[in-house]
TORKOL-902510 format. One line per field, with one value per residue (C-alpha): residue in three letters; x, y, z; residue number from 1. Coordinates in Angstrom, 3 decimals. Layout:
<loses>
type: c(ALA|...)
X: c(X|...)
Y: c(Y|...)
Z: c(Z|...)
seq: c(NUM|...)
</loses>
This chain:
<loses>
type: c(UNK|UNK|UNK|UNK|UNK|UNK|UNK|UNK|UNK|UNK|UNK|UNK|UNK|UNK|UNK|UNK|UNK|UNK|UNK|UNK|UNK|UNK|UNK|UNK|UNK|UNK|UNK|UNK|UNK|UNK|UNK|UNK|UNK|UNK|UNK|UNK|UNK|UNK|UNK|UNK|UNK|UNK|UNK|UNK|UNK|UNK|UNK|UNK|UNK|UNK|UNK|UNK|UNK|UNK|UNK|UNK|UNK|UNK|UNK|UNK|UNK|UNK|UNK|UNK|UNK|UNK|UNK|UNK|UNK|UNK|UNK|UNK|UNK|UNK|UNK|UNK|UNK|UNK|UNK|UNK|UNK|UNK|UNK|UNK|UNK|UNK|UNK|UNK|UNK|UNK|UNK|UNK|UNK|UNK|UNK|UNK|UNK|UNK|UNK|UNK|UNK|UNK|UNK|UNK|UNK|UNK|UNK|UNK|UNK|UNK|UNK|UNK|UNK|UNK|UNK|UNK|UNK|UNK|UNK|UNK|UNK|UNK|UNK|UNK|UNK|UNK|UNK|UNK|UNK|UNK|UNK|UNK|UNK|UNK|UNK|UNK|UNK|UNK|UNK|UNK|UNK|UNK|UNK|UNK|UNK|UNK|UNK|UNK|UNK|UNK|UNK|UNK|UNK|UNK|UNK|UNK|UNK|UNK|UNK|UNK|UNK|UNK|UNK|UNK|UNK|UNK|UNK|UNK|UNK|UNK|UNK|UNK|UNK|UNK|UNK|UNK|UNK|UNK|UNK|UNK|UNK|UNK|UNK|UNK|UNK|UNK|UNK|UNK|UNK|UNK|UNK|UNK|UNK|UNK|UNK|UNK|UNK|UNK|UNK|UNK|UNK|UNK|UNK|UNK|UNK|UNK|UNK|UNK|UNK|UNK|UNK|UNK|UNK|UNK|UNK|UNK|UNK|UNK|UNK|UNK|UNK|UNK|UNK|UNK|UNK|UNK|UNK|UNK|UNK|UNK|UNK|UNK|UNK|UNK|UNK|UNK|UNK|UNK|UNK|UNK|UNK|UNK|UNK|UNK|UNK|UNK|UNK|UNK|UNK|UNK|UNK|UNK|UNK|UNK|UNK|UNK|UNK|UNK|UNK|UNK|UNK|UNK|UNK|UNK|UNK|UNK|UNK|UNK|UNK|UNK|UNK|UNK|UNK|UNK|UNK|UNK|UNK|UNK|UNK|UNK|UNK|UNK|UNK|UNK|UNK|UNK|UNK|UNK|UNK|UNK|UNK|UNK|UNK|UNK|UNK|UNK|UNK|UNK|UNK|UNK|UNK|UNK|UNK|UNK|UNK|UNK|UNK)
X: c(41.106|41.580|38.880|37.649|38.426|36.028|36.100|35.546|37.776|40.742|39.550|40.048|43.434|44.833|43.508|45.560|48.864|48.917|48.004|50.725|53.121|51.752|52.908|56.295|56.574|56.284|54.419|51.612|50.142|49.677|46.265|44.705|45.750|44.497|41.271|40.637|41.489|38.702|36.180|37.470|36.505|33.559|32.261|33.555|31.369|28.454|28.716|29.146|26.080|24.127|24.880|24.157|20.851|19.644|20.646|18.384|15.610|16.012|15.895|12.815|10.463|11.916|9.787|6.208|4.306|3.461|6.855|8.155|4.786|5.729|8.966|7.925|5.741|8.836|10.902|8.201|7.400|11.194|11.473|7.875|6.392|3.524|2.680|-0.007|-3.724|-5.120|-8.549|-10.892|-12.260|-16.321|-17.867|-16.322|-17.566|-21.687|-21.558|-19.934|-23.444|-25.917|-24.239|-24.661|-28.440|-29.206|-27.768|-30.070|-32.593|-32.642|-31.761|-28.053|-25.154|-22.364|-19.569|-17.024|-17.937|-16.130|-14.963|-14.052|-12.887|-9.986|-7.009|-7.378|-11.384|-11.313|-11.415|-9.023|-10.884|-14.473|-13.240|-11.881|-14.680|-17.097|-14.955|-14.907|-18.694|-19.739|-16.524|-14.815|-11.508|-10.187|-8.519|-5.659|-4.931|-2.647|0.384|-1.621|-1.269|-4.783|-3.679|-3.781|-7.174|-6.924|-7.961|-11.019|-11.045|-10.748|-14.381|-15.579|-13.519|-13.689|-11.117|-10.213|-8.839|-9.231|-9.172|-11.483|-14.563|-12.770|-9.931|-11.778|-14.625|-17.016|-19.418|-18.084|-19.157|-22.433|-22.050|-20.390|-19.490|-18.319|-17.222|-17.955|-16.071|-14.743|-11.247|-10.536|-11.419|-9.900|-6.347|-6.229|-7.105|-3.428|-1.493|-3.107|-2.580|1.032|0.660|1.638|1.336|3.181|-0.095|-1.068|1.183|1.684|-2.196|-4.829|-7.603|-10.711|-9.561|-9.513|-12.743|-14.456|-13.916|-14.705|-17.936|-18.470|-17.540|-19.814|-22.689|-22.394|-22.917|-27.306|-28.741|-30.239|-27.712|-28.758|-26.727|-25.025|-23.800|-23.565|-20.910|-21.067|-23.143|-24.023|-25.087|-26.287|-25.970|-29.075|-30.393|-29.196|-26.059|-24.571|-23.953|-21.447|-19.255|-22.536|-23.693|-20.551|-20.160|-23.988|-23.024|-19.875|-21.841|-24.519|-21.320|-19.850|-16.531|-15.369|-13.865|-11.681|-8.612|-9.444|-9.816|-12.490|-10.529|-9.530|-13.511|-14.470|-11.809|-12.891|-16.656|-16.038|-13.133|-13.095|-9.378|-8.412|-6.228|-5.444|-3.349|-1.258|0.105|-3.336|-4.292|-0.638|-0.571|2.485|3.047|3.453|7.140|7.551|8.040|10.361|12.544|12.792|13.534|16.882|17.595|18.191|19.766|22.415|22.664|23.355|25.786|25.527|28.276|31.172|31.523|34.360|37.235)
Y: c(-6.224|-6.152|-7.046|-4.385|-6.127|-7.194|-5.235|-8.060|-10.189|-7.054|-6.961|-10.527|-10.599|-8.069|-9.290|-12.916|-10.856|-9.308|-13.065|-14.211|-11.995|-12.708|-16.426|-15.576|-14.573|-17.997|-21.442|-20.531|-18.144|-20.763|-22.826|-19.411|-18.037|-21.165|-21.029|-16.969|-17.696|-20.474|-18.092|-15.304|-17.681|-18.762|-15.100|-13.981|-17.261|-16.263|-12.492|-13.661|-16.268|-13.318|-11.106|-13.986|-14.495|-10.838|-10.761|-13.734|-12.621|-9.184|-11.016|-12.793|-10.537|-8.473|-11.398|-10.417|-8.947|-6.143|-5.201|-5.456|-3.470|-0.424|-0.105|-0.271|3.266|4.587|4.620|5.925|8.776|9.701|8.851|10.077|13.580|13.266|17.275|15.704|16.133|12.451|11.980|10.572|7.430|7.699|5.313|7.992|10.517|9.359|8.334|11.790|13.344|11.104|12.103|16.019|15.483|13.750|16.724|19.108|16.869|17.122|20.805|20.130|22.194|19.836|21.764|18.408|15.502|12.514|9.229|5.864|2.821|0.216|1.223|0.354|1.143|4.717|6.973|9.747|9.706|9.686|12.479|14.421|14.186|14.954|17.880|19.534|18.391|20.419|23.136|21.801|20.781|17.248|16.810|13.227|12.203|9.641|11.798|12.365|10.812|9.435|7.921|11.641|13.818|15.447|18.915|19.414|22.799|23.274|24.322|23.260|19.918|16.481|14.332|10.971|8.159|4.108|4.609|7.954|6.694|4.369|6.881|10.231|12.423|12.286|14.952|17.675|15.996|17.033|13.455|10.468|8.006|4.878|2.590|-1.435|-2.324|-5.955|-6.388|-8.487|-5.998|-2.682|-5.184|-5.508|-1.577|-0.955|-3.010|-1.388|1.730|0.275|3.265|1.666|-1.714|-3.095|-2.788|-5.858|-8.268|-6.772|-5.628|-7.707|-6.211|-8.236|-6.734|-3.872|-3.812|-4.998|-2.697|-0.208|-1.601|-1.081|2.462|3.668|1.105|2.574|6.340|7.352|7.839|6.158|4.447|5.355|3.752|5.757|3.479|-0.441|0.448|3.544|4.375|7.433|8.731|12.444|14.118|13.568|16.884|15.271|14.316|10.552|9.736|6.744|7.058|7.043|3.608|1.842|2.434|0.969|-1.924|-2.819|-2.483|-4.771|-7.369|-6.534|-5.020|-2.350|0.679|2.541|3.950|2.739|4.965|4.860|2.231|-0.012|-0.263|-0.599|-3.723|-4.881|-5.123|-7.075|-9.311|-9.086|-7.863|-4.115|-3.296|0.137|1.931|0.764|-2.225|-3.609|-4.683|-5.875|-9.867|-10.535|-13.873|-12.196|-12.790|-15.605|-18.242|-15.282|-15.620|-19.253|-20.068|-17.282|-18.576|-22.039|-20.860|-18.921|-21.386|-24.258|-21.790|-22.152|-25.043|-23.517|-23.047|-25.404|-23.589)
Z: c(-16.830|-13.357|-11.392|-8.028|-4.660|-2.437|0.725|3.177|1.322|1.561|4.969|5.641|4.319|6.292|9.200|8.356|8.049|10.903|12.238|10.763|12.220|15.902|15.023|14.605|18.148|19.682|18.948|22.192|19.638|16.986|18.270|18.945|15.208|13.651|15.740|14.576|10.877|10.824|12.587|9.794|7.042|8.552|8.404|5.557|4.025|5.716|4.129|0.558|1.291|3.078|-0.156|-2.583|-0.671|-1.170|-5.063|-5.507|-3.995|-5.819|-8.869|-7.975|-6.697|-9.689|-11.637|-9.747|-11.679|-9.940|-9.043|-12.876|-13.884|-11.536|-12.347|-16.047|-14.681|-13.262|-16.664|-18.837|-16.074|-16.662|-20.410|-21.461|-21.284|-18.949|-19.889|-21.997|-20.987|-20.369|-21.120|-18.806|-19.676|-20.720|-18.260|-15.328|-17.413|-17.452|-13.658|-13.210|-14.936|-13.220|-9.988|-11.177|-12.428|-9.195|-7.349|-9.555|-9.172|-5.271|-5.286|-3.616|-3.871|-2.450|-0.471|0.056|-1.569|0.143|-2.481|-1.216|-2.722|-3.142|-5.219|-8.850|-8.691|-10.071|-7.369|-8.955|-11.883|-11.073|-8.563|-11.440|-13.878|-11.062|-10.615|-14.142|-14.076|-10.558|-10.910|-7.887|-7.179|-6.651|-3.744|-3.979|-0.037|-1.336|0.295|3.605|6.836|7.192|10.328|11.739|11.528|8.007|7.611|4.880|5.535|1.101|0.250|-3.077|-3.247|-3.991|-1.694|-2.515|-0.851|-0.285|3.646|4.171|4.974|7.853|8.907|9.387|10.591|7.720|9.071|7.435|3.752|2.122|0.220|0.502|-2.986|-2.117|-5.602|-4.888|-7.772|-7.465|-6.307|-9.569|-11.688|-9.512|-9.249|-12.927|-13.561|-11.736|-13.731|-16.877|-15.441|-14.039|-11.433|-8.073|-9.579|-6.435|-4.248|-6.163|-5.055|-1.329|-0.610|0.745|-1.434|-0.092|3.333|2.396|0.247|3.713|5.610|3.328|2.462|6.582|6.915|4.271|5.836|8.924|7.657|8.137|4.860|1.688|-0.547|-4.132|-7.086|-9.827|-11.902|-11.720|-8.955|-7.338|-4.575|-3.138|0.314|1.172|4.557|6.334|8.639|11.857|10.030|9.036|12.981|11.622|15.113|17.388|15.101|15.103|18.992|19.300|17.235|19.245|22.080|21.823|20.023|23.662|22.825|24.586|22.427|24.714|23.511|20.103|16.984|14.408|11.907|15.258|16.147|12.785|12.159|15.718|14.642|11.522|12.570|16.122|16.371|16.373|13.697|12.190|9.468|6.407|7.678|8.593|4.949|4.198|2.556|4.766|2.703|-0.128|-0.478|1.244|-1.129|-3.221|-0.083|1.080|-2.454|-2.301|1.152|0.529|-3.361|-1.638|1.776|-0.634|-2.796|-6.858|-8.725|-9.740|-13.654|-14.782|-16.704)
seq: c(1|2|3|4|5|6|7|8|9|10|11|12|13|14|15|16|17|18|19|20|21|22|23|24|25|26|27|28|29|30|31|32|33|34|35|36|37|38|39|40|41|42|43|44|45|46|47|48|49|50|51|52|53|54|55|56|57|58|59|60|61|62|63|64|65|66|67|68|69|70|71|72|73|74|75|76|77|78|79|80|81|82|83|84|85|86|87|88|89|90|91|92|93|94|95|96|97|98|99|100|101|102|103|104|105|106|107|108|109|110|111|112|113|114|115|116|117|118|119|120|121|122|123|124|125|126|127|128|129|130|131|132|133|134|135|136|137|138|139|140|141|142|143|144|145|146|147|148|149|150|151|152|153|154|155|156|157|158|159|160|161|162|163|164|165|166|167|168|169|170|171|172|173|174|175|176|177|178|179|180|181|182|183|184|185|186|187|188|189|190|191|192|193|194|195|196|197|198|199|200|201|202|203|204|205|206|207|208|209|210|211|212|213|214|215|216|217|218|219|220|221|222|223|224|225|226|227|228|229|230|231|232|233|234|235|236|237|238|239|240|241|242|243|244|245|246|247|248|249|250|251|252|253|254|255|256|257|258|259|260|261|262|263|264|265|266|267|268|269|270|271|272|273|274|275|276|277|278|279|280|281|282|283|284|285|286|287|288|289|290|291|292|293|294|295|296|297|298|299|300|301|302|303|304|305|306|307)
</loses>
């Protein structure tokens, strides 16, 4: 069967004919001609090496796990029906009830209800058992811009989201729940739930579990412990003044905050470097060995099978 031609190579070989016809006007043309056709080889090598470079390192960050794992998502969302009710797993379901007795307890009826934590620590789900428990709606921020002030103007809801505590204006909330769940054990809960699995290999998860942990220390209010690791913080009277502590604290470290937002100051009081938004938790070596390793593969070119 015929095999489909390469474009650059079609390319390449037109180019040479109409080369070759140029030569047949004189011999001055002939040194010049030569001198093209090498540079037309040359880059017509370095394509097929450039192509061969970005098939291997397809194929090897195709072997990550977390790559393979969310791709394995993506066929059963298209080959499964996802119609089905899941059920929420138990543990969610008794820190969702002590949260609801403690709000009895304390005569509070929550408006918004802020939750915090890395990916893979159960933010979605505590926020949806909570829900059912208090009859509120969750609220998933996972499509928002939290770069840009998000509107919480939903009454009765529960929004959820690993960077709310550091991105926005938290004085609307009645109560803040922040999960401390180890980054060991919130990493493996997305490749179990295979749900952007990716973040695993790409995410700096003890960077972002930092400053996390800050945000919610910085909000007024007594901590109080739901579960072995979910913590809790109501609004006080004279609200949770987290802007008006973090801009004390970088004070007295003697850092100036102009021009900054809240996740810049908040970054610049633990680490001493303003940094904000997605990029700032990336693990920017996380391909890197993928890549030098397809580099030098298709630099050095594979051996030739022997007919």
């Amino acid at each position: 069967m015929p095999q489909p031609a390469n474009n650059c190579n079609t390319s390449f070989q037109k180019v040479k004919r109409s080369i070759k016809v140029l030569n047949n006007r004189g011999d001055s043309m002939i040194p010049q001609t030569n001198a093209f056709l090498k540079l037309g080889g040359g880059l017509r090598g370095i394509a097929g090496r450039t192509s061969s470079v970005g098939i291997s390192f397809l194929r090897r960050i195709l072997g990550k796990r977390g790559v393979r794992t969310n791709l394995e998502f993506l066929v059963e969302t298209i080959l499964e029906d996802n119609d089905n009710k899941v059920n929420l797993p138990e543990n969610a379901l008794h820190t969702a009830r002590a949260i609801e007795n403690f709000f009895i307890a304390n005569h509070i009826l929550p408006n918004r209800i802020a939750v915090d934590g890395v990916p893979g620590s159960g933010k979605s789900t505590l926020a949806k058992a909570l829900a059912a428990r208090l009859d509120m709606k969750a609220v998933c921020l996972d499509h928002y811009d939290m770069d840009r002030p998000v509107s919480f103007a939903s009454t009765f809801a529960i929004f959820e989201h690993h960077r709310l505590l550091r991105t926005q204006d938290i004085e609307c909330f009645d109560a803040l729940i922040h999960i401390d769940q180890p980054v060991t054990v919130s990493r493996q809960n997305i490749l179990k739930r295979k749900r952007g699995a990716y973040l695993v290999d790409i995410m700096d998860f003890d960077r972002l579990k930092i400053i996390g942990e800050k945000a919610f220390s910085l909000a007024d209010g007594q901590a109080v412990s739901m579960d072995k690791y979910v913590r809790l913080k109501t609004r006080p009277a004279k609200g949770f003044n987290d802007r008006r502590n973090l801009a004390r604290e970088l004070r007295e470290k003697g850092f100036t905050r102009a021009g900054l937002n809240k996740e810049q100051q908040i970054f610049l009081s633990v680490t001493g470097t303003a940094r904000k938004g997605f990029t700032a938790y990336l693990n920017t070596g996380a391909y890197k060995q993928e890549f030098v390793a397809a580099l030098l593969e298709g630099m050095a070119g594979r051996p030739r099978r022997k007919r």
